[in-house]
N, C-alpha and C positions, 0 to 999 in steps of 0.2 A: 131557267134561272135557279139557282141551288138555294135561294131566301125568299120568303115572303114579303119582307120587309116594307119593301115602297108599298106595296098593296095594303099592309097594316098601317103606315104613318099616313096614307092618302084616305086612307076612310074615316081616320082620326080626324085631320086636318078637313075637309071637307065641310062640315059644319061651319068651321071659318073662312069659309070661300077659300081655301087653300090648298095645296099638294105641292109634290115633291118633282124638281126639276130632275127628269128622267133623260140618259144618252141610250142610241139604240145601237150596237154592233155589229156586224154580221159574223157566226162564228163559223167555223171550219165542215159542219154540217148543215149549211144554209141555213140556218135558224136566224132569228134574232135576239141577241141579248141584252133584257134591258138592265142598268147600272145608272144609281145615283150618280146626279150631274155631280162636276165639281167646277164651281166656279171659278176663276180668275179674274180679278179687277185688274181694268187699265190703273195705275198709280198717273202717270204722268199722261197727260192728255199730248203732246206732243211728241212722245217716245217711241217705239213700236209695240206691235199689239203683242200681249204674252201668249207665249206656248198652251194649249189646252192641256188637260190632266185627265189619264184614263187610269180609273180607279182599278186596285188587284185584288180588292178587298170589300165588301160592303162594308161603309164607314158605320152602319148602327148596330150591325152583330159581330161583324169581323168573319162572317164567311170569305171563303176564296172564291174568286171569279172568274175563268177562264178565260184571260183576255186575248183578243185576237192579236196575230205579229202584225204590228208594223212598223215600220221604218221612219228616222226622223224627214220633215219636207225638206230640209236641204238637200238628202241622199237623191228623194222622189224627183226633186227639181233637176237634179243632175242627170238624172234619167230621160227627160223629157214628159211628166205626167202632168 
């Protein structure tokens, strides 16, 4: 991970029973990479569920993140995965 970040706002947060909702990746040398979640709400309870969001950036320093490729699910789907 090229930032400290989560690790500095979870030790923060932590005294208020708290931390930072973490996504894990797998990057291009088996690793994993962890990156601040990013949430999306459903707005309409009867609508479809939204697209996830994978961060290119750490949203509290502005580092870059190496994200991994992939592909939107509709392609995945037409694939057979």
């Amino acid at each position: 991970m090229p930032c400290t970040c989560i690790a500095v706002i979870d030790e923060k947060l932590a005294p208020m029973n708290g931390r930072l909702g973490v996504r894990f990746t797998a990057e291009r040398a088996g690793t994993l990479l962890s990156t601040a979640l990013l949430v999306v709400e459903k707005v309409n309870p009867r609508g479809k569920k939204p697209p996830g969001l994978l961060a290119k950036f750490c949203p509290i320093c502005g580092t870059a993140y190496e994200p991994p490729e992939t592909q939107p699910i509709e392609a995945a789907d037409a694939e057979g995965h």
